[in-house]
Structure formats: C-alpha cells, structure tokens
ZAMARGU-4260 file (C-alpha; in steps of 0.2 Angstrom, whole numbers, plus 5000, padded with zeros to 4 digits):
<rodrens>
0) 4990/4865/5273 | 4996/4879/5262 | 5010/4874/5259 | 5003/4856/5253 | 4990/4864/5241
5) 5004/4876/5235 | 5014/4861/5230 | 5001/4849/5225 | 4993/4868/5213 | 5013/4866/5207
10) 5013/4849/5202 | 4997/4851/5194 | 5003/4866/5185 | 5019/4854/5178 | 5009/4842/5173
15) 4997/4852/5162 | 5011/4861/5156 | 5020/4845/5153 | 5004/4836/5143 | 5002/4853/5134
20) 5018/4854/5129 | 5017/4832/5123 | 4999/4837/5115 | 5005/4852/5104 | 5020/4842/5099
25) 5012/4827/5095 | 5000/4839/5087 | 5015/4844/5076 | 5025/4832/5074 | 5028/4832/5054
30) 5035/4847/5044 | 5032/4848/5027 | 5038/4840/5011 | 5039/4842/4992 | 5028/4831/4991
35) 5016/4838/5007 | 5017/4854/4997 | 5007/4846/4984 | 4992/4845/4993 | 4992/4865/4992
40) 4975/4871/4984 | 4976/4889/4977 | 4962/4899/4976 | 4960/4914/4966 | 4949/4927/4957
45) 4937/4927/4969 | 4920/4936/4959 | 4904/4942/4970 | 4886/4940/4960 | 4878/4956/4958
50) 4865/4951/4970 | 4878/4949/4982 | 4872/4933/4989 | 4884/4922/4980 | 4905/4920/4976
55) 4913/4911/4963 | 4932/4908/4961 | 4945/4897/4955 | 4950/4882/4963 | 4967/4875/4957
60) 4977/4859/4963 | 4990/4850/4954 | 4990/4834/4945 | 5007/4828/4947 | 5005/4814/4937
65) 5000/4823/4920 | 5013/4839/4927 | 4998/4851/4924 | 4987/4863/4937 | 4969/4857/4934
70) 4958/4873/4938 | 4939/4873/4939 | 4926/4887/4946 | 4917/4884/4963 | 4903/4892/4968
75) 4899/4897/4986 | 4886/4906/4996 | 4893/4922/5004 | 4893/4914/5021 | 4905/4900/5017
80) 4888/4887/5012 | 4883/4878/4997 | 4900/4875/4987 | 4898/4867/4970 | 4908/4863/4959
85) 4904/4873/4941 | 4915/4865/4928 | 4921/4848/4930 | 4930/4841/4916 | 4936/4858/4909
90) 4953/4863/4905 | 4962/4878/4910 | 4948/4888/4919 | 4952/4907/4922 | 4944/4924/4923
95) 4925/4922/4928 | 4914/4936/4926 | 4895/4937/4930 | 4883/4943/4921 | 4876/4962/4924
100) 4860/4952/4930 | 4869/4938/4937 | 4860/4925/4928 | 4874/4919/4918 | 4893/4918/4921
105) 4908/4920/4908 | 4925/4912/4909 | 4940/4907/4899 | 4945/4889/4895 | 4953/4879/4884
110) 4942/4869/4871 | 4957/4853/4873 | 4973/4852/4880 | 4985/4863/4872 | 4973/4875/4863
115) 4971/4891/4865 | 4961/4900/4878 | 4941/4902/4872 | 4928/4913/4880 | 4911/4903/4887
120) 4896/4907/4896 | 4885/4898/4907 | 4869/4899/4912 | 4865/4897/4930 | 4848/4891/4932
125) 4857/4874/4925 | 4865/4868/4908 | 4880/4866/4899 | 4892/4881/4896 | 4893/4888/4877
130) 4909/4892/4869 | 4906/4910/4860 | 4924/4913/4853 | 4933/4905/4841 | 4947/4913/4837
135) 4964/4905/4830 | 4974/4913/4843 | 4961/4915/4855 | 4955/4926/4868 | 4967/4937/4880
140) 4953/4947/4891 | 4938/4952/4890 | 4923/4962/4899 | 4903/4959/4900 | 4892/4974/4890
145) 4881/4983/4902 | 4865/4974/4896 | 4871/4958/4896 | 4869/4955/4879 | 4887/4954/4871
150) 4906/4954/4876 | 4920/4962/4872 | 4935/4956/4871 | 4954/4955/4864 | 4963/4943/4855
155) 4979/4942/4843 | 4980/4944/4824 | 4983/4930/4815 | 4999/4932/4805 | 4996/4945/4789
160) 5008/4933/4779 | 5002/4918/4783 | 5003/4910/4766 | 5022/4916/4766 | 5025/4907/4781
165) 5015/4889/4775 | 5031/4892/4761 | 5042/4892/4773 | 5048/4911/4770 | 5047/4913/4789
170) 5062/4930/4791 | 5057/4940/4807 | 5063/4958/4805 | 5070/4962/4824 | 5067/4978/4833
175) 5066/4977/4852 | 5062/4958/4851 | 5070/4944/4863 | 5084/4934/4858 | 5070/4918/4855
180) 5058/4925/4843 | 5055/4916/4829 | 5042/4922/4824 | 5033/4939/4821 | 5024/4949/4836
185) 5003/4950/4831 | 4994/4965/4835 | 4980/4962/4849 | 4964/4969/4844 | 4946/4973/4849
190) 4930/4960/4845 | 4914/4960/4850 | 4904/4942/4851 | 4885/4940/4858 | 4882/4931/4873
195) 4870/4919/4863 | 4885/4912/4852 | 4886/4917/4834 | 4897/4928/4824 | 4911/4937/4831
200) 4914/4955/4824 | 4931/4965/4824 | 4932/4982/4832 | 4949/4987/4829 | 4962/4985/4820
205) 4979/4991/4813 | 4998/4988/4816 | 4996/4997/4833 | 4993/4984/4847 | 4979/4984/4863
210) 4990/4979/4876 | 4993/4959/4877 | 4982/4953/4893 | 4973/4970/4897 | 4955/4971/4901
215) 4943/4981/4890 | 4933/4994/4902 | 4914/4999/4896 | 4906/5012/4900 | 4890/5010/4911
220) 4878/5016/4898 | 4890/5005/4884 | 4892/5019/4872 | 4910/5017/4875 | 4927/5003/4879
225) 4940/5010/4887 | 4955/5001/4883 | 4975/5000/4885 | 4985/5003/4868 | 5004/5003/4865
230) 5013/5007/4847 | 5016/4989/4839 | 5015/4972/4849 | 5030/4970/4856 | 5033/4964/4875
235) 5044/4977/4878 | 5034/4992/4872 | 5021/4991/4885 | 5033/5003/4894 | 5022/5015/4881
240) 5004/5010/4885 | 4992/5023/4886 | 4972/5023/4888 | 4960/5024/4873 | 4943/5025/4872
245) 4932/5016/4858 | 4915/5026/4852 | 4903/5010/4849 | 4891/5020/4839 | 4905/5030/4829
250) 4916/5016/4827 | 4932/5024/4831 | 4945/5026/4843 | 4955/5041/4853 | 4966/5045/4866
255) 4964/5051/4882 | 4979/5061/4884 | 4983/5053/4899 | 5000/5050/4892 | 5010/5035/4898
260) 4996/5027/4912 | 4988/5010/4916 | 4973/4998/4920 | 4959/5012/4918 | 4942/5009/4927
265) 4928/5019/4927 | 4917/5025/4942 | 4902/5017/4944 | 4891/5032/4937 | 4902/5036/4922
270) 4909/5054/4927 | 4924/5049/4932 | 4942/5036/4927 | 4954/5028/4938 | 4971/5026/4933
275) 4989/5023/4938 | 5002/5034/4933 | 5020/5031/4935 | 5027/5044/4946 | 5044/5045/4936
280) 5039/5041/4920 | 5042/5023/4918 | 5028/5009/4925 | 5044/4998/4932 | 5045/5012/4945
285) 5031/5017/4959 | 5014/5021/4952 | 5000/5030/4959 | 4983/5029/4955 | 4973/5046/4949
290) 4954/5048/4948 | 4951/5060/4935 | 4934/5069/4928 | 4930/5064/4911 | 4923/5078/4906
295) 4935/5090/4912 | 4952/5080/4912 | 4958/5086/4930 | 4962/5077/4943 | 4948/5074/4958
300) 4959/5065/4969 | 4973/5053/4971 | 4984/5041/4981 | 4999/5051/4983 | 4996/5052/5003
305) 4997/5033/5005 | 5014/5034/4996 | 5016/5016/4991 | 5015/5007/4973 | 4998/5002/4970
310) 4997/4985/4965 | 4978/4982/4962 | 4962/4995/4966 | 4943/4995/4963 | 4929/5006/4964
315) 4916/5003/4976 | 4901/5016/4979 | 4911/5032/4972 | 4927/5028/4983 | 4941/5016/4980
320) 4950/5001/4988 | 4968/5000/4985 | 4979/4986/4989 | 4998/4988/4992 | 5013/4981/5002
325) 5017/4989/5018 | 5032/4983/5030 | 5031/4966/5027 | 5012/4963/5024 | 4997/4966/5010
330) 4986/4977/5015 | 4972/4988/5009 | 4968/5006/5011 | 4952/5018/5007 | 4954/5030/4998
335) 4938/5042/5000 | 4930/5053/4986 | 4930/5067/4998 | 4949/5068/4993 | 4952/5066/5015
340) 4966/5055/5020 | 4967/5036/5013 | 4968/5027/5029 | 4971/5009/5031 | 4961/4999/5031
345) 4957/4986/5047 | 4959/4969/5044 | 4963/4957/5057 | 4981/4956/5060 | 4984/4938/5055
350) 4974/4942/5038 | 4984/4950/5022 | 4974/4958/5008 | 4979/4948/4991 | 4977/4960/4978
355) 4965/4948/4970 | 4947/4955/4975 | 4932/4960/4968 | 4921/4975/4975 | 4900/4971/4974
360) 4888/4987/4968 | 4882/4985/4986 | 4902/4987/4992 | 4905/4971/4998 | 4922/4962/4994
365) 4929/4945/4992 | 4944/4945/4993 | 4959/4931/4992 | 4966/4931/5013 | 4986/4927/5017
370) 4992/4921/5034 | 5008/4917/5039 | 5004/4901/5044 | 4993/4892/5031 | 4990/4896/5012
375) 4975/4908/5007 | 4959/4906/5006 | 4942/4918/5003 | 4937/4931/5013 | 4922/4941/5012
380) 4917/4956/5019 | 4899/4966/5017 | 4906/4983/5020 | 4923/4983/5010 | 4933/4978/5027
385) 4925/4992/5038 | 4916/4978/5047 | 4926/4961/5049 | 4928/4951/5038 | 4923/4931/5037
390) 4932/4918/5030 | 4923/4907/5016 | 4933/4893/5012 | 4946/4882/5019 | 4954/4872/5005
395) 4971/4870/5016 | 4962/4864/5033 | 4975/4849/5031 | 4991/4858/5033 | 4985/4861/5053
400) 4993/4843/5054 | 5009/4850/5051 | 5021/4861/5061 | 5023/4878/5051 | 5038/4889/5053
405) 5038/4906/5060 | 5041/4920/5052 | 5042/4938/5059 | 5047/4958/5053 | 5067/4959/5055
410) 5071/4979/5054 | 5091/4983/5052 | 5099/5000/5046 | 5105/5006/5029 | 5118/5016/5024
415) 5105/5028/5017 | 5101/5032/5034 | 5084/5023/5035 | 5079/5010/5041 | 5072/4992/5030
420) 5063/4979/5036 | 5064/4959/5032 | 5054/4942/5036 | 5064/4931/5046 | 5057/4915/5045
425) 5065/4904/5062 | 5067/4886/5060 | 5053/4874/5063 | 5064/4865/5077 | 5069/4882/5085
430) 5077/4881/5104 | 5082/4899/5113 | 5100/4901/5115 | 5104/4890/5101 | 5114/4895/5083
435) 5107/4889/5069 | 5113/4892/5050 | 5107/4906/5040 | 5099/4906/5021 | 5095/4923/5013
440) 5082/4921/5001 | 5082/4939/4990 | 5068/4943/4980 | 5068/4949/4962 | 5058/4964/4952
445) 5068/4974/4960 | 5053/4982/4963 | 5043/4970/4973 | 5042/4967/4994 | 5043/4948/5002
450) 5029/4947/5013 | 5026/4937/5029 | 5013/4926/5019 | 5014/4906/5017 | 5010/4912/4998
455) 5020/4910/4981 | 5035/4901/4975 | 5046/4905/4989 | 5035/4910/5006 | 5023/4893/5003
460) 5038/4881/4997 | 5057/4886/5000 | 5055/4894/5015 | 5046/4881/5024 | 5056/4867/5016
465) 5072/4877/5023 | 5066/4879/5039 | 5059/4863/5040 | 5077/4857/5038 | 5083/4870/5054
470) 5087/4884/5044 | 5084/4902/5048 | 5079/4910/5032 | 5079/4931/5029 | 5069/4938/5015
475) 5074/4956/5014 | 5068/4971/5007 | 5083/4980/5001 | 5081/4998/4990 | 5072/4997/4976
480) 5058/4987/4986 | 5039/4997/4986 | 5035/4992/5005 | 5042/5008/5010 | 5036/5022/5000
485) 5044/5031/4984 | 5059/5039/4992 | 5066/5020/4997 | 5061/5014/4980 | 5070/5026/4966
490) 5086/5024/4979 | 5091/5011/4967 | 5093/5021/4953 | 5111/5021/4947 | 5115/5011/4961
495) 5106/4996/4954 | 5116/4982/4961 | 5127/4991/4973 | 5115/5000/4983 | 5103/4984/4986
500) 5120/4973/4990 | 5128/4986/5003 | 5105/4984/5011 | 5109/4966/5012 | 5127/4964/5019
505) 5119/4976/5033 | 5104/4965/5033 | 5119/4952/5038 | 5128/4959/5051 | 5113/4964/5059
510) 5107/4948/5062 | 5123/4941/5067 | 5121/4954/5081 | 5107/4944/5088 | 5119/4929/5093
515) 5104/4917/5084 | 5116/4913/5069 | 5129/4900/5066 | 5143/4913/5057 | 5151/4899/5051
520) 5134/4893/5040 | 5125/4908/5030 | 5122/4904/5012 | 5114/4916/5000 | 5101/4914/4987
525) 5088/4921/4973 | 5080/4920/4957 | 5081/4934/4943 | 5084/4951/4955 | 5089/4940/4967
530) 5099/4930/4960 | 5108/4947/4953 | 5109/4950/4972 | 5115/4933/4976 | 5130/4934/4961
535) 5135/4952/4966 | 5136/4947/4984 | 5146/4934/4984 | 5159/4943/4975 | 5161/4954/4986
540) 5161/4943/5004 | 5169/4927/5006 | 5161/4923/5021 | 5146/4915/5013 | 5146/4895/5015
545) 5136/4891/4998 | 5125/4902/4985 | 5111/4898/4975 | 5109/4908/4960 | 5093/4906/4949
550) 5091/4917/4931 | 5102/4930/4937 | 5105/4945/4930 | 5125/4944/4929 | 5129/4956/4916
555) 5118/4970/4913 | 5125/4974/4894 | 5116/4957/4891 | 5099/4960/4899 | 5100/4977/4888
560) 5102/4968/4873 | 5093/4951/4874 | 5079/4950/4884 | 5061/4954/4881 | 5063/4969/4893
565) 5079/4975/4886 | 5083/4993/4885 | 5068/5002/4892 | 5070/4991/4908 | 5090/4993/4912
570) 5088/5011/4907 | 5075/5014/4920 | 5087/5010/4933 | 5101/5017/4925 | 5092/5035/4927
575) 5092/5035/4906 | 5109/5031/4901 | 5112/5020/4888 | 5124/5006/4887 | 5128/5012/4869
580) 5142/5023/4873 | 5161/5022/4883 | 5153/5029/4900 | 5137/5018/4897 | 5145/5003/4896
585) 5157/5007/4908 | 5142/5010/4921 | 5133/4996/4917 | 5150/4984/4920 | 5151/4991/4939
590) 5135/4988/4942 | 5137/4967/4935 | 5140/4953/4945 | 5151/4948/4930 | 5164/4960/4934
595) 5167/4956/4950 | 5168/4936/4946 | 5187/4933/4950 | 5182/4936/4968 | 5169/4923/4968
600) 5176/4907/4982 | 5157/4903/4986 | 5152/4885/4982 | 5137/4891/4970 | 5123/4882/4959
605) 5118/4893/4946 | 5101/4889/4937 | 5092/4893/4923 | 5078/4889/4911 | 5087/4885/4895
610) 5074/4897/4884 | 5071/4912/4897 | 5067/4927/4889 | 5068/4938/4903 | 5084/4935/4909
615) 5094/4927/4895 | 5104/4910/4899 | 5117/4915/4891 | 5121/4925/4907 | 5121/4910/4915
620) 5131/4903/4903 | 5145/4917/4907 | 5146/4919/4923 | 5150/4898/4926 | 5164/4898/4913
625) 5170/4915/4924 | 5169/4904/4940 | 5175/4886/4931 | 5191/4894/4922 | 5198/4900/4939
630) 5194/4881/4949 | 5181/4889/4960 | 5167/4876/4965 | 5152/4878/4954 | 5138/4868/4946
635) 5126/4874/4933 | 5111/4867/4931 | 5097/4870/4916 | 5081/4866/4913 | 5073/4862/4895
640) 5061/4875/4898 | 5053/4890/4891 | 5048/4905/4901 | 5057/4916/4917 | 5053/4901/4928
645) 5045/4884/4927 | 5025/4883/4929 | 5022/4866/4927 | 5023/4856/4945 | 5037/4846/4941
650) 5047/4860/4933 | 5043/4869/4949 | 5048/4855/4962 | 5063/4849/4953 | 5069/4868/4953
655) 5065/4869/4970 | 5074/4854/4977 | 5090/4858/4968 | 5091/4873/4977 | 5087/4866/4995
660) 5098/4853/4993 | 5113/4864/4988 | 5111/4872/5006 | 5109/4854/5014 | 5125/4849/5004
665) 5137/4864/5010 | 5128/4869/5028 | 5123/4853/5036
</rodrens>
C-alpha cells in the first residue's frame, strides 16, 4: 500500500510539475520585439501635493507614427486610486510643481509643436491651465514663491545683436565652443512672472550665465533665490558653476563661497544649504553632498561615510535622502542630521530607488521603482522608505505576457587587486550545461554604473532584444564606474582607456571560466565611453567575433578640441595635462583607440549621429578610413541627426536594430 501511494504521490508530483512547467511556458511564450518595446510607458517626475493625499507625474508613450513622445501629467491618489488624466492635447509636458497650498499646479509645455518650452499653471478645483511666460527662448526651470503668489524662473537671452544677425552679419567669435556652433551662446537669466499671468520682470542680468537647466532655490521666508551661476554660457564652462544667492528686496546678487559646487537646496527651516562638491575638483569626477550653516559657513555634516557619487538628494524633515548606485542596483541611503552614520535604506529587494523622487513636508516620497523584470513605475512611501513602500501605478502590466531575461551581479578580479562587479543578463531560452554566445554591452560616462534594472536605452531595449535572440549579454563596471566608492572611481585617471580595457578583458576570461560561453562567439559593443571601450579593445584582442561601436571616442586629441566638453573633460581624466604639448599629446595618443587601429581584424559597425557634439563624427570618420585602408571588414553607418544620441522613436529603434543585427549577422 505504501509503496502504491508512494508511486501514485510520484506521478502526481510529475504531472504538476509537468502542467507547471506547460502553464509558465505557455505563459511565456513571446519575447520581445522592437516593436513590443513600443508599448513601454515611462513614467517620471513623480510630485506629492502638499497635503500628501495626492501624486502627479509624467506619463510618456511614443507615437510612432508622428516619431515623437507624447507626455501628459496624471494625477493619482497616494494609494494607487483616482488616476486622471491633467493635460490632454498638450505638447511636450515636463516639470510639474504644486503649489505651496496645493491648489494650483505648474508645468512646462510647449504652446505648438516645435516651440519653445513655456511655463503654465492650472488650477485644481477645475479649468483650463494659463500660460504665464512668454519668452522668445522660453523657459529652462523654474521654482514656486513661498506664498504662491509668483515664480521664478530662467530663461535665455535673446541675442544682443539681433539686428546684425536679421542682416545676415551672423560671425561667431569661438572660445571653448563645439565644432557645430553657428551661432552665439546667450546668457540664461533670472525672471520673476505672477502666478495670475501678466508681465514678466527680469531679475538678472549680464554676460555671466545661470547655469542652462538649473533650478532656482528660494528661500522659505522668499527674501532670497538661490541659484547656480558659471562665468559666460558656454556648455562647457559649467565645469565652473558655483552657487549665488539673489537678495529679492535689495536686488542684487552674491556668492557663496562655496567655490566650484552644485544643485543647492535649502533646509526646510532656512538655517542650513545642501550641496554637492566634487571631491577632486572637477564635477565629472565623485561628488559629495555637504550640508552647511548659512550663517556660519561650516560644515554640519556630510555624505563622505556613504562614499559613493551622489546622484540626486532631498531634504525631508531636517534630514536628507540620497540616491546613489551601489553594486549593481539604485539605492537610497539616510542621511541623519545628527551627523551618525548614513545607512541604507530598506527597500524591498526587487525595488531600485530611481533618482527621480520628491520628499512631502510630512516626509513621505514618491518615487520612480526599477525592477529587473519590468519597466518602472510609482512607488510611494509615508515614511521616506523606513515603512514599505506601495506601488501606485502599473503602466507596463502588459509586459507580464512576455518572457523577460534574467539578469544577475557577475563579480571578477581586477588587476588593481579589487574586485568589480557586472550584470550578466542570461538569455531568454537559457538551458544548464549549454554554451551560448557572449555580447558585452559597455557603458559610457565613464563615470556611470549599469544597473540590473529593465530601464534606459540599453537595460529595457538592447539587452532584452540580445537575449531574446540567445545571447548572454555582460554590462560591466570597469574603473572609472561610481558603484564602488571614490578609490574605484579616480583609478581611471591617466589610465583613461587602458585601465578600464585591461577590467574588461578580465571581466572576459572570468566568464569564460564558468564553461556558460561559446569562446568561439563574443562580440563587444558600446556607445560614447563604451564605444571608446569597444574600439580600444578590439585592438588589442583578436578573439572578438564582431563589435559594435557607437559615438566613440577614438582619438582623444579630437574630443579635446571639438566637442562641447572639450578640454576641461579629457584633462579631468588626464590628471591636468594638456594635449598642448610633445608629452601631452603623446599621452593622449596611448590612451586612443586610433593608435592601436592596425591591429583591428574585428568585423565592426561604427555609428554616429552625423551632428554629435559630444563626441565629434569626425572620429568616426577616422577611425573607418584607419580600418578600410588596411581591408579590415567594417561598415559605418550615420544618422542625419543632431545630438550625442537619437531621441526620437525611430532614430532610437533604427539605431538600435543596426546594432542587434550586427551581432545576428557575425554570431548566429
């Protein structure tokens, strides 16, 4: 009898198994397309009403038709209820902002297609928004008077010679300027508008510049706006940004002496600033954030226990929240007044803290949640994480139809005797004991981290299309990343290209040694940093099957001379030294992928926007006639667009497929 139930509890076991195994794959059958992907809805700029009851944020799907992202505001009740639609029919919906009493909300739109960015207010007890601003050039950012009763906000010049220009007398005198400006850098400035419409009025003004896209900062009681100023406007002098603070009754600005710091934020009863200073001098490098009195000038506390680059922070009731990477995950720490130890804070292990969040005066957050397994979506918490948090929307509740890849931390050795740590998505078909071909993805910055998260261009798109065609795919954290505190970061210094490619080779063999991979099929890719990764690297091993190489930096002297970032950017890695002289230039060419060309046997794609301003084409340019005068296999590829990668939908896709289908052509 035992033996018969033993055998009949077996069979059943088999059988469930067997149906459970038949449910989940039917459950999963389809992996994801380019054209699944566009079903992804992103949401962002989560903003919590100041009676805490309500969230708005930004809602944005694609409209492939038209080749646009058509954004609109939602409003939700802070346990996932209500949701309503706020502006239907408007373009280009950004930043909203609540009013101090919550009965009106702000945002930034365009007035038509094609226009420049405007500032509106809507009320909430019904009715249509009003447009307040009317500048030419329209508005960058702005921030609600305490009151409610006007805005501040930043905007550019319009040009002092304009009747020059409408005769054509249009000569640019270059400085630091890209190699695509046409036309004259305008200063941004301070304005001031009423809530109610009307006249604008100009705070500031000069040849000096606030800094393009920063947030004006008021003081609770408004006597002042705290504000981010740099020398002229040029992109690549915000390396030189510095906090100033506007005295609204005398009119006039001064600096805080906080020397070279960034996005300043004021504690919620006016004694004390937030800021982030860079720990070496230059804001490409780590940052930390410093609270510091404003009467005295010291410091109260800081971050420099957490040791990690702190990407976004807010106050919230006399302590802060800051966001960083960690490992392989966004995360959030707290950083108390007290000045005791930050400690992490504990979000559920599936959840990552997007640094795109906003703290309530009752110390609540909204926040924007990555997964590995889906696309974000709102999470809110009443006690700024210490207890749970709920999610409160699920825009992407589609993409459970669909069989997601896995990704998972992958830790390997340096030759700086530490260790780095990786995502190693497995492919969506994944059978133990089987070899499947390998695809690096690097990431660029160089100061950046790949998380786990099903987020941005690559986690949410090429990764899963790669893996969906039975690819692993690596996305490592070489030097230079800021997952792993300062030390691991300024170990690119000097050895700007070098150092990173000897992390990734290792990053190579390592997973070699787990007998997963087919040695005879690892290709090797990335855009800007990591396409400078990906053009070093297959100079300098042949065992690569094919390489994708998107806006790469391939010759440093270039990126020093051309780009929007030029000189203060390559002499940040460099330690300093400038390209200007024998050694210089000798450093910068061992550090360039150009040099090492001739070595090249890798099929490769190279890609580039044809009017990319932070990494040149022209480097592009160079390095395929390096590859195509010696018969190596290569094809270049560019696209009529301007900017360091394409935004529109179909710029993005198209992009994207070419570089999948490189890897399909030379590893399937």
């Amino acid at each position: 009898m035992l033996g018969h139930w033993l055998r009949a509890r077996t069979l059943i076991l088999l059988l469930s198994g067997f149906l459970g195994a038949a449910a989940t794959s039917a459950a999963a059958q389809h992996v994801l397309t380019f054209e699944d992907l566009r079903r992804v809805v992103t949401v962002s700029q989560p903003r919590i009403s100041p009676s805490g009851s309500q969230i708005v944020y930004v809602r944005s799907k694609v409209d492939w038709k038209a080749d646009r992202n058509r954004s609109e505001l939602v409003l939700v009740n802070v346990d996932g209820t209500g949701a309503r639609t706020l502006t239907q029919g408007r373009t280009g919906v950004t930043n909203p902002q609540w009013s101090p009493d919550g009965t009106r909300l702000a945002f930034l739109a365009s007035p038509e297609a094609g226009k420049p960015a405007q500032l509106y207010v809507m009320p909430m007890n019904g009715g249509d928004s009003l447009q307040i601003t009317t500048n030419k050039a329209g508005v960058q950012n702005y921030a609600w008077r305490p009151g409610g009763a006007a805005l501040a906000y930043v905007s550019d010049d319009d040009p002092a010679n304009q009747k020059a220009l409408d005769k054509h007398l249009d000569a640019v005198v270059i400085t630091d300027n890209d190699y695509l400006t046409t036309e004259a850098a305008q200063p941004a400035h301070l304005w001031l508008a009423g809530a109610s419409g009307g006249s604008a009025s100009r705070l500031t003004s000069g040849t000096w510049s606030v800094v393009k896209g920063s947030a004006p900062v008021w003081a609770p009681d408004g006597s002042k706006i705290y504000y981010q100023r740099q020398p002229d406007p040029l992109f690549a002098h915000f390396v030189s940004q510095t906090t100033y603070a506007y005295d609204v009754a005398a009119k006039s600005s001064a600096d805080m002496g906080f020397g070279v710091d960034s996005d300043p934020k004021i504690s919620p009863d006016g004694q004390e600033i937030a800021i982030t200073l860079p720990r070496h001098g230059s804001l490409y490098l780590q940052t930390d954030l410093v609270v510091r009195s404003l009467s005295s000038g010291k410091t109260v506390f800081d971050s420099l226990g957490i040791d990690r680059n702190v990407h976004w922070f807010a106050w919230s009731q006399g302590n802060l929240v800051v966001a960083t990477t960690d490992g392989v995950q966004n995360v959030a720490w707290w950083l108390p007044r007290s000045g005791t130890s930050a400690t992490k804070l504990p979000l559920d292990g599936s959840v990552g803290f997007g640094p795109d969040a906003t703290v309530a005066k009752d110390g609540s957050i909204a926040f924007v949640g990555l997964h590995r397994d889906r696309p974000a979506e709102i999470y809110y918490s009443p006690e700024a994480l210490h207890a749970g948090v709920r999610q409160i929307t699920n825009e992407n509740a589609w993409i459970g139809e669909f069989a997601i890849a896995r990704s998972e931390a992958f830790n390997w050795q340096t030759d700086l005797g530490t260790k780095a740590v990786g995502v190693l998505t497995y492919p969506v078909h994944y059978v133990a004991g089987r070899k499947y071909p390998l695809v690096l993805d690097i990431h660029g910055g160089p100061i950046s981290t790949s998380t786990w998260d099903m987020t941005g261009l690559e986690g949410l798109s090429l990764v899963q299309i790669l893996a969906a065609h039975d690819y692993f795919v690596f996305r490592p954290n070489y030097r230079g990343s800021d997952n792993q505190g300062d030390a691991f970061l300024q170990a690119i210094i000097g050895d700007v290209t070098s150092g990173p490619g000897r992390d990734n080779l290792a990053a190579v063999a390592a997973l070699r040694g787990t007998g997963m991979i087919d040695e005879n099929r690892i290709g090797v890719s990335g855009w800007s940093g990591g396409g400078l990764q990906t053009s070093w690297l297959i100079g300098h091993a042949n065992f690569w099957r094919a390489a994708v190489m998107g806006a790469a930096v391939t010759d440093w002297y270039q990126e020093a001379m051309l780009s929007d970032i030029n000189e203060s950017f390559p002499q940040a890695l460099f330690n300093g030294v400038s390209p200007f002289s024998r050694a210089g230039r000798a450093a910068y060419a061992a550090e360039s992928p150009i040099t090492f060309a001739t070595n090249v046997k890798t099929p490769t794609l190279i890609l580039s926007d044809t009017r990319d301003q932070r990494v040149p084409v022209s480097q592009a340019y160079t390095f395929y006639h390096a590859l195509r005068d010696r018969g190596a296999t290569v094809k270049f590829t560019a696209f009529p667009r301007y900017g360091h990668f394409a935004t529109d939908p179909v710029g993005r896709e198209i992009t994207l497929r070419a570089w999948a289908g490189w890897f399909d052509r030379w590893m399937k």
